[in-house]
DSSP file (Angstrom, degrees, kcal/mol; ACC not computed):
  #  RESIDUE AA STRUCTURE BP1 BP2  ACC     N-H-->O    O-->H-N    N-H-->O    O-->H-N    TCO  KAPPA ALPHA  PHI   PSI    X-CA   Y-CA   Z-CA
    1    1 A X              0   0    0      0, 0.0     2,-0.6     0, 0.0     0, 0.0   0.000 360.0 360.0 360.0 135.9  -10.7   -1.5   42.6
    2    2 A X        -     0   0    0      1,-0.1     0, 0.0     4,-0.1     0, 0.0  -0.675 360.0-112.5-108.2 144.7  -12.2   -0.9   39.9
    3    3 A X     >  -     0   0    0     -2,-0.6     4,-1.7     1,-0.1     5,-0.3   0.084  17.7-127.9 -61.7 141.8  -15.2    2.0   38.9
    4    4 A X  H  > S+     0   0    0      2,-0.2     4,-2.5     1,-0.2     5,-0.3   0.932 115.5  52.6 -13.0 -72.8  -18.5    1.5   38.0
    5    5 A X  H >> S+     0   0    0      2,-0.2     3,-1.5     1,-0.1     4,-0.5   0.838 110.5  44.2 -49.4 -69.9  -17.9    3.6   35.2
    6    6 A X  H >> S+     0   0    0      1,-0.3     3,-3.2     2,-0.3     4,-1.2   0.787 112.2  60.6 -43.3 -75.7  -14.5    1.5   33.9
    7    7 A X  H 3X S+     0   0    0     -4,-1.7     4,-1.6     1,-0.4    -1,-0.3   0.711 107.1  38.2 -36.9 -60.9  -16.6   -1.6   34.5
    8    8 A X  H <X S+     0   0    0     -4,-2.5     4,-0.5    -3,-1.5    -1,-0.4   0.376 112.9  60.2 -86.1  21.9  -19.5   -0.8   32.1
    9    9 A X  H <X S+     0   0    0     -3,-3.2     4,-5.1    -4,-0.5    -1,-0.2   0.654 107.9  44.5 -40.5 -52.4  -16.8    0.6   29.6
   10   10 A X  H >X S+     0   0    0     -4,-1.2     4,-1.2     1,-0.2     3,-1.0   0.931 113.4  49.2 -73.6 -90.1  -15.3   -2.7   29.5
   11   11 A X  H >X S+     0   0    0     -4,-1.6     4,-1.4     1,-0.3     3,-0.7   0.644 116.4  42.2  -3.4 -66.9  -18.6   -4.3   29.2
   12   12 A X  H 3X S+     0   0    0     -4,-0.5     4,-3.8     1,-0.3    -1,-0.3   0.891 115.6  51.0 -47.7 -60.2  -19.5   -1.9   26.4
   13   13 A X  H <X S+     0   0    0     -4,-5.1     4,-2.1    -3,-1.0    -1,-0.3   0.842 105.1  54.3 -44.3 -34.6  -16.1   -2.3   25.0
   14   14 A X  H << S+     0   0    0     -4,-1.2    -2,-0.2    -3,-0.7    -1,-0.2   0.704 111.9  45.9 -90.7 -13.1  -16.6   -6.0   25.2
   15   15 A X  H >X S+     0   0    0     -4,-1.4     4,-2.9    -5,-0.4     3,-1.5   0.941 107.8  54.3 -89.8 -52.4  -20.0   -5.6   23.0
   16   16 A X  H 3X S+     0   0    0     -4,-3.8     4,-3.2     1,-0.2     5,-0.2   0.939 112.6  47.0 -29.8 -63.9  -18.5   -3.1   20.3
   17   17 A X  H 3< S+     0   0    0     -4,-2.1    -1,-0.2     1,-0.3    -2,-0.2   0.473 115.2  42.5 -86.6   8.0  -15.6   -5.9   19.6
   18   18 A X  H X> S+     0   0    0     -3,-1.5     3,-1.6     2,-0.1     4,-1.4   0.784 110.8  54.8-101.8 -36.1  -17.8   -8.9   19.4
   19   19 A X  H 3X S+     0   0    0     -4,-2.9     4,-2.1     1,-0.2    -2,-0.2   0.873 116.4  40.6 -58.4 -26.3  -20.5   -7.0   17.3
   20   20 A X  H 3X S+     0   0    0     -4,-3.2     4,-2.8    -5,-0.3    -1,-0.2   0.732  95.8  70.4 -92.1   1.2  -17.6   -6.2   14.9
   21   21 A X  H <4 S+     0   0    0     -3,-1.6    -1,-0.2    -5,-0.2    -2,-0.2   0.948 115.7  37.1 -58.2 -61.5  -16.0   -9.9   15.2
   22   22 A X  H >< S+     0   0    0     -4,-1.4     3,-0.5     1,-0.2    -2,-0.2   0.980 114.0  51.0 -76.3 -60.7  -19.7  -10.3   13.0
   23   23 A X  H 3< S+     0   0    0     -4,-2.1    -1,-0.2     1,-0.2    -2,-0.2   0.872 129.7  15.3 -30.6 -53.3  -19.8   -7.5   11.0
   24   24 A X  T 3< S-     0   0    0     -4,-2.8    -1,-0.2     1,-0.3    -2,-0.1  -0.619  72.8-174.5-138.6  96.9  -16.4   -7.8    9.6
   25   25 A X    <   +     0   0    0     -3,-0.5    -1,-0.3    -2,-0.2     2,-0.2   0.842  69.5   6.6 -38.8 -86.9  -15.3  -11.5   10.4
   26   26 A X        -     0   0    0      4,-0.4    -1,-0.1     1,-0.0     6,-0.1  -0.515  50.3-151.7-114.0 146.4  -11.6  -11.2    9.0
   27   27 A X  S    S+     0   0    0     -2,-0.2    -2,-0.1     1,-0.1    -1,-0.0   0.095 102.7  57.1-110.9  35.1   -9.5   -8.3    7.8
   28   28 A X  S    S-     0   0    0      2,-0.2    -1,-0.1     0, 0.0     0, 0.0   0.371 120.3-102.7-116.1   2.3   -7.4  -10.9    5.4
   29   29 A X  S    S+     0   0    0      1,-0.3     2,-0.1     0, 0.0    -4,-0.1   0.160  73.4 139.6  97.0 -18.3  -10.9  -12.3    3.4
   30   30 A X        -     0   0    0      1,-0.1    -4,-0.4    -5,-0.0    -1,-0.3  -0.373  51.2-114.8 -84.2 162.9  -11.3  -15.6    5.2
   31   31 A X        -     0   0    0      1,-0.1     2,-0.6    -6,-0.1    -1,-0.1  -0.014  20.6-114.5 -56.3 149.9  -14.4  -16.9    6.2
   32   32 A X        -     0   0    0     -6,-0.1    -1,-0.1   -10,-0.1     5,-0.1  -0.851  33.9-114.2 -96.8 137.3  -15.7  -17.5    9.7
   33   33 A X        -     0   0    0     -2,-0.6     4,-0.2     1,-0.1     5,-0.1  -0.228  26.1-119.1 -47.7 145.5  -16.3  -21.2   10.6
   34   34 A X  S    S+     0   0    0      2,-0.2    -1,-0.1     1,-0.2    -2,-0.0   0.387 112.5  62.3 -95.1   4.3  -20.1  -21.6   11.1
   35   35 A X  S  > S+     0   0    0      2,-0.2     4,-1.7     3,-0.1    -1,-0.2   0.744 107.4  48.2 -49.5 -53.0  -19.0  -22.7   15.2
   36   36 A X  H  > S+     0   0    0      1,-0.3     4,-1.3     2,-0.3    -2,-0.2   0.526 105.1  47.8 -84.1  -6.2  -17.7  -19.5   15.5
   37   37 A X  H  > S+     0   0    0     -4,-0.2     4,-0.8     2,-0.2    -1,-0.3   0.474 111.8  56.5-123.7  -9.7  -20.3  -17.4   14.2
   38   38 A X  H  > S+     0   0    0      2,-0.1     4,-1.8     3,-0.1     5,-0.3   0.689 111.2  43.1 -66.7 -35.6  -22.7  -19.4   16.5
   39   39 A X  H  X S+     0   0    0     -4,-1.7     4,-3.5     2,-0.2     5,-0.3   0.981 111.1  52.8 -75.4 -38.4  -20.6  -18.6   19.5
   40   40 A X  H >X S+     0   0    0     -4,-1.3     4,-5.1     1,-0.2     3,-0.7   0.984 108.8  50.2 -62.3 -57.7  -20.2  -15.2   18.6
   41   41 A X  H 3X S+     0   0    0     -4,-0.8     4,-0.8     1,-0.3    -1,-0.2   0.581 113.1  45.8 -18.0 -44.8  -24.1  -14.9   18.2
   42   42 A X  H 3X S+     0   0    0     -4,-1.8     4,-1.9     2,-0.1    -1,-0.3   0.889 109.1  56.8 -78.0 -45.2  -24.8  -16.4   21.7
   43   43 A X  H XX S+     0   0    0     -4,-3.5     4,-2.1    -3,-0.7     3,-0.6   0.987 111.3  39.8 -84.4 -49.1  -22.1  -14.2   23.1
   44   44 A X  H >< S+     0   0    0     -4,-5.1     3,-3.3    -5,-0.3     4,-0.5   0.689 111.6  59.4 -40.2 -91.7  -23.9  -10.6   21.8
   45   45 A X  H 3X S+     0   0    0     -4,-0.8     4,-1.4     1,-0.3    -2,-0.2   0.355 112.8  35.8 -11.9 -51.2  -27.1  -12.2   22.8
   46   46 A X  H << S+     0   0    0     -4,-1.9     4,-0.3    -3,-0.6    -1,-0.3   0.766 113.0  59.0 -78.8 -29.4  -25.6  -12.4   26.6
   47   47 A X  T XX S+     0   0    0     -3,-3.3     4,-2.9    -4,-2.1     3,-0.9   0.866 104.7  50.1 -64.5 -50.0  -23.8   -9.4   26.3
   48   48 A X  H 3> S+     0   0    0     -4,-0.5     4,-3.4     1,-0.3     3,-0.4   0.999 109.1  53.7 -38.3 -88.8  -27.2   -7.4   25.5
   49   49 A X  H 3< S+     0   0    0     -4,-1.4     4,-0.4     1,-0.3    -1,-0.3   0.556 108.6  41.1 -31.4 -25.1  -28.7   -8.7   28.1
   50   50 A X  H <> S+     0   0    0     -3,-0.9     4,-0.5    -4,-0.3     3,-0.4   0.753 121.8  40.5 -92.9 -38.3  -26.4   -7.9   30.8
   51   51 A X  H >< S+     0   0    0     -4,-2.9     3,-0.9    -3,-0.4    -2,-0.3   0.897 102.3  78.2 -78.7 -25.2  -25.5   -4.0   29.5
   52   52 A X  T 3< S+     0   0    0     -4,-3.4    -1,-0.2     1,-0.3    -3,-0.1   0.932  92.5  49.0 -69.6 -34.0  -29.8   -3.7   28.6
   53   53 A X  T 34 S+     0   0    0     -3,-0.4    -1,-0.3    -4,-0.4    -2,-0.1   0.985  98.3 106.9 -69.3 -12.4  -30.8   -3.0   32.8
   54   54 A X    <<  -     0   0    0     -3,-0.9     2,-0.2    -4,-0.5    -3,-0.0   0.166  53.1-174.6  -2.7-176.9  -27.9   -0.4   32.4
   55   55 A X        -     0   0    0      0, 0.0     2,-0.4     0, 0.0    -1,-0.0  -0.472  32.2-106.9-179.5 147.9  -28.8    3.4   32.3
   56   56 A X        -     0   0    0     -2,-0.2     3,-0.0     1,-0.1     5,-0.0  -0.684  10.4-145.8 -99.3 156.4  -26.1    5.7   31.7
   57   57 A X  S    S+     0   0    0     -2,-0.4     2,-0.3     1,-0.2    -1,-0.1   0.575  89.1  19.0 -83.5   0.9  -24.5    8.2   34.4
   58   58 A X  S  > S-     0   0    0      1,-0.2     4,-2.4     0, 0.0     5,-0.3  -0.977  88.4-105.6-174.8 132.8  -23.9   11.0   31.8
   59   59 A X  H  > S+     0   0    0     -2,-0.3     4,-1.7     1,-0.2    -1,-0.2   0.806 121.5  52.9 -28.9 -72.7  -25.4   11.8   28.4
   60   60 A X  H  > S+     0   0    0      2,-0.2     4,-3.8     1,-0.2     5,-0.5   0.921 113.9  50.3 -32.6 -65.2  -22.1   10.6   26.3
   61   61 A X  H >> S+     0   0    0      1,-0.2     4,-2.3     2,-0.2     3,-0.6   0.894 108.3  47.6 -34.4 -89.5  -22.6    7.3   28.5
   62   62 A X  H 3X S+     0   0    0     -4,-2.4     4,-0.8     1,-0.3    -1,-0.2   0.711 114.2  47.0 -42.2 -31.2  -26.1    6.8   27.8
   63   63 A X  H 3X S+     0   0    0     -4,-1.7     4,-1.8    -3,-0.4    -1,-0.3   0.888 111.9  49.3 -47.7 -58.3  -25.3    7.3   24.1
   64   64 A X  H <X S+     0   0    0     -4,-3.8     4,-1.5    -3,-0.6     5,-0.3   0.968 114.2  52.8 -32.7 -63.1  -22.1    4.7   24.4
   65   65 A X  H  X S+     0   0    0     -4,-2.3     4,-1.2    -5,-0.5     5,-0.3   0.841 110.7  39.6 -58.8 -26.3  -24.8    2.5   26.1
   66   66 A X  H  X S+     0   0    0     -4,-0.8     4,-1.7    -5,-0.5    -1,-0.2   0.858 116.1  54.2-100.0 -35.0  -27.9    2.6   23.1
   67   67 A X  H  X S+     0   0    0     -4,-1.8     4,-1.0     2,-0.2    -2,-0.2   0.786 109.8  43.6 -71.0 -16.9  -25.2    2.3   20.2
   68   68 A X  H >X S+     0   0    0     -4,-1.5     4,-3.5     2,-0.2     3,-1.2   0.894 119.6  44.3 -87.9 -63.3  -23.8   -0.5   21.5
   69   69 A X  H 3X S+     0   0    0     -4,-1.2     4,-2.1    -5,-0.3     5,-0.3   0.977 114.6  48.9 -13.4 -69.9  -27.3   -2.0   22.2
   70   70 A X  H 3< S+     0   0    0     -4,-1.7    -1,-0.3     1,-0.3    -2,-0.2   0.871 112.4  46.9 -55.8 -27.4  -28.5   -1.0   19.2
   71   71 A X  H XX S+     0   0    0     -3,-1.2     4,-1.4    -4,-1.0     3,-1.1   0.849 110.5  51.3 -87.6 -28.4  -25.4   -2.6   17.2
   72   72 A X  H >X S+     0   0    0     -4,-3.5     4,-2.5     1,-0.2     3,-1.2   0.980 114.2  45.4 -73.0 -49.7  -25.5   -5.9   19.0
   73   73 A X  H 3< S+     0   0    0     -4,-2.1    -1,-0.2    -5,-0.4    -2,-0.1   0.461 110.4  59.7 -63.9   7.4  -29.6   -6.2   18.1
   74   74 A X  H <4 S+     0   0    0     -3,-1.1    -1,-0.3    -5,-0.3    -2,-0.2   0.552 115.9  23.5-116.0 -34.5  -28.6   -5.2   15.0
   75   75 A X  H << S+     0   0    0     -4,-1.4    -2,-0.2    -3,-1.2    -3,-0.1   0.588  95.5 120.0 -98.9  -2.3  -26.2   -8.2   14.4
   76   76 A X     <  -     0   0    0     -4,-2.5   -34,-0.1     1,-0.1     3,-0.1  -0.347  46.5-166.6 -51.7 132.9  -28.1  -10.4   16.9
   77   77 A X  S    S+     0   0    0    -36,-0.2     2,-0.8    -2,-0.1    -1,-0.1   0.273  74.3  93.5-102.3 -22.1  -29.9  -14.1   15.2
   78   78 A X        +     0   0    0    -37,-0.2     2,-0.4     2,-0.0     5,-0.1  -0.642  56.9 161.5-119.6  68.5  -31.8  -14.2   18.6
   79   79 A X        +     0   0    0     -2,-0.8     2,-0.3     4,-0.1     3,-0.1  -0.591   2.6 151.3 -98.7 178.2  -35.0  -12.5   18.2
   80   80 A X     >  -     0   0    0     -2,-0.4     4,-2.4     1,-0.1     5,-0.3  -0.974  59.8 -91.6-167.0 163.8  -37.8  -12.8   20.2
   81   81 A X  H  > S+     0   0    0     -2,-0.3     4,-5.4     1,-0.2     5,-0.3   0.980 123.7  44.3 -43.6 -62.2  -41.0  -10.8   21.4
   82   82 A X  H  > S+     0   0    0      1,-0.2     4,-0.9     2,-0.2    -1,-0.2   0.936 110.7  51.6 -70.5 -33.7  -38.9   -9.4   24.5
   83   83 A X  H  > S+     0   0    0     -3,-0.3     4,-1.6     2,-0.2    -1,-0.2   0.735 112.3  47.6 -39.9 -33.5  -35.8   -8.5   22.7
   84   84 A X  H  X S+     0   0    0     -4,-2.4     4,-1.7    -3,-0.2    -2,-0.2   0.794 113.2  46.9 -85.3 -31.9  -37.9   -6.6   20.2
   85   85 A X  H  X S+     0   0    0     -4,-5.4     4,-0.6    -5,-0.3    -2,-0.2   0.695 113.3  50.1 -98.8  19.7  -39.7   -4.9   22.8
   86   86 A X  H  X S+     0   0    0     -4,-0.9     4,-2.0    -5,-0.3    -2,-0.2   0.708 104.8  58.1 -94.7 -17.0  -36.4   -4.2   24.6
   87   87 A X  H  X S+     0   0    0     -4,-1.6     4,-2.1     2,-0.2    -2,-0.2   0.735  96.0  58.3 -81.7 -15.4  -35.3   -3.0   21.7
   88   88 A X  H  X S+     0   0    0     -4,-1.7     4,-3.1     2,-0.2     5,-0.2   0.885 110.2  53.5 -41.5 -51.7  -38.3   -0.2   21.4
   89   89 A X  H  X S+     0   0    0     -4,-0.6     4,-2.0     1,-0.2     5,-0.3   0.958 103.9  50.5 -81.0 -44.4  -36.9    0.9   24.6
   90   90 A X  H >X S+     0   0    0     -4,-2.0     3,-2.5     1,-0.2     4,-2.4   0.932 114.3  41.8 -26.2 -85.6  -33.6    1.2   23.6
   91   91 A X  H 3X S+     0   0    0     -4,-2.1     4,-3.5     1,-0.3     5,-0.3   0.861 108.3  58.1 -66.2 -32.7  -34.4    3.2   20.9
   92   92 A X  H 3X S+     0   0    0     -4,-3.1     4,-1.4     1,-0.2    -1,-0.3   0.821 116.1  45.3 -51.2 -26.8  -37.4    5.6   22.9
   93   93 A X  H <X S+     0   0    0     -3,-2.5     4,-2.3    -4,-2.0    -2,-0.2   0.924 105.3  60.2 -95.3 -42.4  -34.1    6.4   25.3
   94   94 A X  H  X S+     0   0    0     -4,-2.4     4,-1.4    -5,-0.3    -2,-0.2   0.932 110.3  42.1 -37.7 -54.8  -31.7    6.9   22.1
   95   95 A X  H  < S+     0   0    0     -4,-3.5     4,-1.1    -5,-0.2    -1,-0.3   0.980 109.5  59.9 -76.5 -32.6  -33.9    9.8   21.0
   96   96 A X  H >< S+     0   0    0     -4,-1.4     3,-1.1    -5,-0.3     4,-0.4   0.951 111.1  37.0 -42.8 -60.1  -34.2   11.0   24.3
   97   97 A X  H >< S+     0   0    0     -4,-2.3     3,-2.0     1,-0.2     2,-1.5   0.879 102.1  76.0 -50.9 -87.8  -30.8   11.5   24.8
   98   98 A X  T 3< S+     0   0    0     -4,-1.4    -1,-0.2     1,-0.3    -2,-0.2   0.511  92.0  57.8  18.8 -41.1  -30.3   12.7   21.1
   99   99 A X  T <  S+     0   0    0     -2,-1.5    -1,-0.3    -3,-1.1    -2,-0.2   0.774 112.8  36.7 -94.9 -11.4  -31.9   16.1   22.0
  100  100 A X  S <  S+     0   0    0     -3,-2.0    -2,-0.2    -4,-0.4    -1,-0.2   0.694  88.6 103.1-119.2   8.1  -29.6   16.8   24.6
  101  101 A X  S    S-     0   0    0     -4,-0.2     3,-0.1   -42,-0.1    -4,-0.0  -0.414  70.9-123.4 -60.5 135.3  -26.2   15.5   23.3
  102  102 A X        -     0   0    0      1,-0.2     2,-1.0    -2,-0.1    -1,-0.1   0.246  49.5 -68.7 -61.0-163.0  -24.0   18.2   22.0
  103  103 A X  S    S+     0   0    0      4,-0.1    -1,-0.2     3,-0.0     2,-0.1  -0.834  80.1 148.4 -87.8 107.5  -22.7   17.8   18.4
  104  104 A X        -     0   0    0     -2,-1.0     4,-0.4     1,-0.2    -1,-0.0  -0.326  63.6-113.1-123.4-165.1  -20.5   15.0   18.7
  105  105 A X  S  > S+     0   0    0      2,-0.1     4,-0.5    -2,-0.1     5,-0.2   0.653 129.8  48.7 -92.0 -55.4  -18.9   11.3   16.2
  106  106 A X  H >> S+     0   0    0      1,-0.2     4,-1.9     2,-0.2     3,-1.8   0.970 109.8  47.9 -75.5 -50.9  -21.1    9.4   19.1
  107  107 A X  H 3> S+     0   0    0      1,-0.3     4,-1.4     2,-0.2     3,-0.4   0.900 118.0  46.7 -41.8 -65.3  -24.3   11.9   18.4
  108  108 A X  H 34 S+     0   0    0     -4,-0.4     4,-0.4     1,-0.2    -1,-0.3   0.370 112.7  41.7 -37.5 -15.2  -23.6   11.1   15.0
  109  109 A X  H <X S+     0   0    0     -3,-1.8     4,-1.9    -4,-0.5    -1,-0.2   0.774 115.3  49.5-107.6 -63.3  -23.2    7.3   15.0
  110  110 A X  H  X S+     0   0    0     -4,-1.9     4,-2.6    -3,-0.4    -2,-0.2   0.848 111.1  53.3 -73.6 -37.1  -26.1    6.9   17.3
  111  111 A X  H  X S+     0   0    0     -4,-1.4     4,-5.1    -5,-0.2     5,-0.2   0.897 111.7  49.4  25.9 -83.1  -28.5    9.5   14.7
  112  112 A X  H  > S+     0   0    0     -4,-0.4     4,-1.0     1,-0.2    -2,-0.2   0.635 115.7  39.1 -87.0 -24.0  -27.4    7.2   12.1
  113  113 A X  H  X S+     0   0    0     -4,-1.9     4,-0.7    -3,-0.2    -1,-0.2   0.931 112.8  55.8 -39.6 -63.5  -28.4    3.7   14.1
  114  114 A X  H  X S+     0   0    0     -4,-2.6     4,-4.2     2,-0.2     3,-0.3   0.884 105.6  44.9 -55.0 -50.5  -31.2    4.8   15.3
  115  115 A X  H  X S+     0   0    0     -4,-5.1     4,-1.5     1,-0.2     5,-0.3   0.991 108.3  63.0 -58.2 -31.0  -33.0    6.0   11.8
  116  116 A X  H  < S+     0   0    0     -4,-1.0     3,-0.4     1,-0.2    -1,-0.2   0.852 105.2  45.9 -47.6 -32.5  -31.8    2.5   10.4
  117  117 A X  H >< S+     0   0    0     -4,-0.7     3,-4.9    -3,-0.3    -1,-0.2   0.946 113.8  47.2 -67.4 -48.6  -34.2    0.9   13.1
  118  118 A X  H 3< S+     0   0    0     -4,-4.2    -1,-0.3     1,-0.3    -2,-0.2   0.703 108.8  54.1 -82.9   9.8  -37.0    3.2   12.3
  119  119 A X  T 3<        0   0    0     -4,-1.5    -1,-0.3    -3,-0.4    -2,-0.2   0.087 360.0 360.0-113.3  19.4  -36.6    2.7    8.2
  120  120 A X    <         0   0    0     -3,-4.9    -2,-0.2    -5,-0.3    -1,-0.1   0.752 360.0 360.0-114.5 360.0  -37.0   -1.0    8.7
């Protein structure tokens, strides 16, 4: 059976490799089909939504959990009023964590998300 934790790993995982599906379509230069970049688009959108009631069991977790957030809403086509104010919360927990995550790549990552939201 498998844990909690593994479960929202997978989950997490599954949001990392579709946000970068949009982010960098192809590694040989071809395009993505404008099907595919709808599907992908729906499928962050669902993905958000399922990790957002999350909360994480352990800082590094809760960090994993608001960078992945924060990179699907960041390649997400589907705003709306509640996505933007879920994404507030998202970022109000990022910096929370932020002050007590050690020096880490994921401190570092999530740092460098988070100010992009607040300088747009």
């Amino acid at each position: 059976m498998e844990t909690s934790t593994n479960l929202l790993q997978d989950k997490l995982d599954s949001l990392y490799h579709t946000a970068n599906a949009l982010l960098h379509p192809t590694v040989d230069g071809d395009c993505i089909f404008v099907d595919d970049f709808a599907c992908l688009n729906q499928a962050i959108h669902e993905q958000i939504n399922t990790l957002y009631p999350y909360r994480g069991k352990t800082a590094d977790e809760e960090a994993a959990l608001c960078l992945a957030l924060l990179m699907g809403y960041s390649v997400s086509l589907y705003a709306n009023p509640d996505d933007e104010a879920k994404k507030k919360v998202v970022l109000d927990r990022s910096r929370e964590v932020l002050t007590i995550l050690p020096s880490s790549l994921l401190k570092d990552q999530l740092l460098a998300m988070s100010k992009e939201y607040e300088n747009i």
